[in-house]
C-alpha positions as CSV (number, residue, x, y, z in Angstrom):
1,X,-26.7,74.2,-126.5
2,X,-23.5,72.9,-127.9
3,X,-24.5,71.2,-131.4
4,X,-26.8,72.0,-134.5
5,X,-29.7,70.6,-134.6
6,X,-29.6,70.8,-138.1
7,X,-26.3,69.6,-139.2
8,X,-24.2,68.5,-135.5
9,X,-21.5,70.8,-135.6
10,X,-20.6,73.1,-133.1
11,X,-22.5,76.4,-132.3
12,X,-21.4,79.2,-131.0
13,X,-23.2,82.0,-129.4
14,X,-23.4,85.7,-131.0
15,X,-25.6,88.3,-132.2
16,X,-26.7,87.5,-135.8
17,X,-26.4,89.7,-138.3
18,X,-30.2,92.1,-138.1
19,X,-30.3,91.1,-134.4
20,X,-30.0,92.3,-131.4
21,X,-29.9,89.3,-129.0
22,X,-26.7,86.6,-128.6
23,X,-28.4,83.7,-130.3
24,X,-26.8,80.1,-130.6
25,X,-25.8,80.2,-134.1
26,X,-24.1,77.1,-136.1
27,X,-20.9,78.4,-138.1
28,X,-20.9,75.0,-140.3
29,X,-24.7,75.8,-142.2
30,X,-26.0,79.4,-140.5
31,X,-28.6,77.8,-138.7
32,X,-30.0,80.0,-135.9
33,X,-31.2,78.5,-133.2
34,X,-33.9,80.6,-131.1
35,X,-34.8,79.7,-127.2
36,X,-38.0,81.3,-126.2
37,X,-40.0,81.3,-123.5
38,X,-42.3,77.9,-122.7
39,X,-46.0,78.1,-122.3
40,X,-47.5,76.8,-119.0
41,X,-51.2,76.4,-119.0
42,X,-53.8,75.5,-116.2
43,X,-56.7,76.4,-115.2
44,X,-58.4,77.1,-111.7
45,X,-61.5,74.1,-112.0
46,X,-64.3,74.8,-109.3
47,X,-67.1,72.6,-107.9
48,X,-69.8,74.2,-106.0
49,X,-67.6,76.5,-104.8
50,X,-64.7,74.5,-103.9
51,X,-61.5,74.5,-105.8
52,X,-59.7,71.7,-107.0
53,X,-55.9,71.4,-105.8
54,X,-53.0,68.8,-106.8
55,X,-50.3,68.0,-104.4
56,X,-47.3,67.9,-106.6
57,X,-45.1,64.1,-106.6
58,X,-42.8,65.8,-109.2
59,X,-40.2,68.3,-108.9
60,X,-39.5,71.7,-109.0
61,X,-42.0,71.8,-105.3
62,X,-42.5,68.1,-105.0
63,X,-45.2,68.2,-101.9
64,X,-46.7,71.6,-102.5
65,X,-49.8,72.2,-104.1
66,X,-50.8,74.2,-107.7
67,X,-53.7,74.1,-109.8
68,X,-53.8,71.3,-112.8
69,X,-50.9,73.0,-115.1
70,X,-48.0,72.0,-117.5
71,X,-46.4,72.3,-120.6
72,X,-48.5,72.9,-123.3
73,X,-48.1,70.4,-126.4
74,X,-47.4,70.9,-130.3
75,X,-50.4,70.7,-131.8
76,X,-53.1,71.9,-129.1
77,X,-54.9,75.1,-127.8
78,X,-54.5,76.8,-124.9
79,X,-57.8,75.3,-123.8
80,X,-56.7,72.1,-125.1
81,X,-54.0,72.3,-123.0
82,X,-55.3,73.3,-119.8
83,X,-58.1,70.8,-120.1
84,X,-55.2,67.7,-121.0
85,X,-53.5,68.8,-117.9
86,X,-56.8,68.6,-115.7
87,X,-57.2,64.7,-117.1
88,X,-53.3,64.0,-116.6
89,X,-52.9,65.7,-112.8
90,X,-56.5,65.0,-111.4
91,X,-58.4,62.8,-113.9
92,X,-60.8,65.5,-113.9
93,X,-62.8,65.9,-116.9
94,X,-63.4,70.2,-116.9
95,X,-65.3,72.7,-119.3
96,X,-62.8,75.6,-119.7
97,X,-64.1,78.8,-119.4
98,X,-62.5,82.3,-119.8
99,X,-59.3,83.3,-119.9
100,X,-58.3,84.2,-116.1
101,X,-54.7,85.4,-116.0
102,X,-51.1,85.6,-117.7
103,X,-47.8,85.3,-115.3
104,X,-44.6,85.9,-117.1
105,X,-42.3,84.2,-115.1
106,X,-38.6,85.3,-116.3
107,X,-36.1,84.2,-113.8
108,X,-37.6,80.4,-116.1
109,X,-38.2,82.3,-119.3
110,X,-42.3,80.3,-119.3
111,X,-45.1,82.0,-119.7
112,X,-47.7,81.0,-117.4
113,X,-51.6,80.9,-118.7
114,X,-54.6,80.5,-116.2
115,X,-58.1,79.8,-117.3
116,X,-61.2,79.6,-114.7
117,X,-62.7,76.3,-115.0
118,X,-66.1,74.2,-113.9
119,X,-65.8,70.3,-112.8
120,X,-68.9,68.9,-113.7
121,X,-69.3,66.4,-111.1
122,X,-66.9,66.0,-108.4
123,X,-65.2,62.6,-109.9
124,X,-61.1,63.3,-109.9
125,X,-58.7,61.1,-108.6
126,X,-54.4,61.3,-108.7
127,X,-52.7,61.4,-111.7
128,X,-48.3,60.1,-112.3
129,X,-47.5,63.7,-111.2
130,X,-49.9,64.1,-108.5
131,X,-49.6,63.0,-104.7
132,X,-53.4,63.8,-104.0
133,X,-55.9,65.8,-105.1
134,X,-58.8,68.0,-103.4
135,X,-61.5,70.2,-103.2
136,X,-60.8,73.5,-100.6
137,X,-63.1,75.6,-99.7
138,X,-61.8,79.1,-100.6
139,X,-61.2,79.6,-96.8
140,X,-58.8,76.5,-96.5
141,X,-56.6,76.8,-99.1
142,X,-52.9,76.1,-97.6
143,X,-51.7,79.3,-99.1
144,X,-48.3,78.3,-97.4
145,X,-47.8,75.2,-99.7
146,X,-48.7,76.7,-103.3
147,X,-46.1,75.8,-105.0
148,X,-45.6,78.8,-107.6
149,X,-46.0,82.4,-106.8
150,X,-48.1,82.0,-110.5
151,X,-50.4,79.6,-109.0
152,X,-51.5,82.3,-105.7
153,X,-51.4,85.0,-108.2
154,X,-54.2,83.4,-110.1
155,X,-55.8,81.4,-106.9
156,X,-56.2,85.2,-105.6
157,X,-57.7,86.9,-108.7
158,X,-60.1,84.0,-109.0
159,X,-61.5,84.2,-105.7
160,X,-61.5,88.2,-106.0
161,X,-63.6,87.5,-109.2
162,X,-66.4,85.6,-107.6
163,X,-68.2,88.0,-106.4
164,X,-68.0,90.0,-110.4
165,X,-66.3,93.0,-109.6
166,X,-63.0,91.6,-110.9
167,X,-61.0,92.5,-114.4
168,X,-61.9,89.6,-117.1
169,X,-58.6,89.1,-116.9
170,X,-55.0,89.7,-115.0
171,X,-51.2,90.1,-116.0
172,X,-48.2,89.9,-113.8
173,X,-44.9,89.7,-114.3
174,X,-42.6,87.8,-111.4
């Protein structure tokens, strides 16, 4: 950051006064100007027993595959969010379920939010980001093109869940 927001003059970067952290900080009208970590959200949307995978045509990992995710939005929920992303990457309508897992990915300063999910019928197609879309069976998943380490981590705990021995829900931190 280089400007205010606020006003356009320069900022500079320091520890407020009462902080602890260097923060980008406008000398012309005081304004302090936070960065914190982004919220990803997705969720893992299964059809009689198959799991739904998008083949990203964006980058970072154009190619690889990941679970519906993005951004989430001003204005929205979490489930809101994950369910938005399902319509934009797969045009897959899903009911969101529980909450499945939390990566905090730090070397990107996001946050990373996994929900399990149900496709009601198998109708999805390919969204702007998506190359193609699919339904694995758990045992043909190509582990070797996930894109995200946050996407196996909650691919994994998903399929350890099925059989109901698993936490309600998993943290990680990468």
């Amino acid at each position: 950051m280089n400007f205010c927001s606020n006003c356009g003059a320069r900022v500079t970067r320091r520890i407020p006064p009462g902080d602890h952290l260097p923060r980008f900080v406008c000398d012309s009208c005081g304004a302090i100007h936070y960065q914190n970590p982004k919220l990803v959200v997705g969720c893992v949307p299964e059809h009689e027993g198959r799991i739904l995978l998008c083949r990203r045509a964006i980058e970072p990992r154009h190619g690889f595959w990941t679970v519906p995710a993005g951004f989430m939005e001003n204005g929205e929920t979490l489930q809101q969010a994950a369910a938005r992303e399902s319509r934009e990457e797969a045009l897959a309508e899903v009911e969101i379920g529980s909450l499945l897992a939390v990566a905090h990915v730090l070397h990107a300063e996001q946050v990373h939010v996994f929900f399990r999910a149900r496709l009601a019928n198998a109708s999805f197609g390919v969204g702007e980001e998506s190359l193609e879309t699919r339904l694995f069976e758990p045992a043909a998943i190509p582990w070797q093109d996930i894109a995200f380490r946050s996407t196996t981590f909650a691919l994994q705990r998903y399929l350890e869940d099925r059989g109901g021995a698993g936490e309600p829900y998993h943290f990680t931190t990468f």
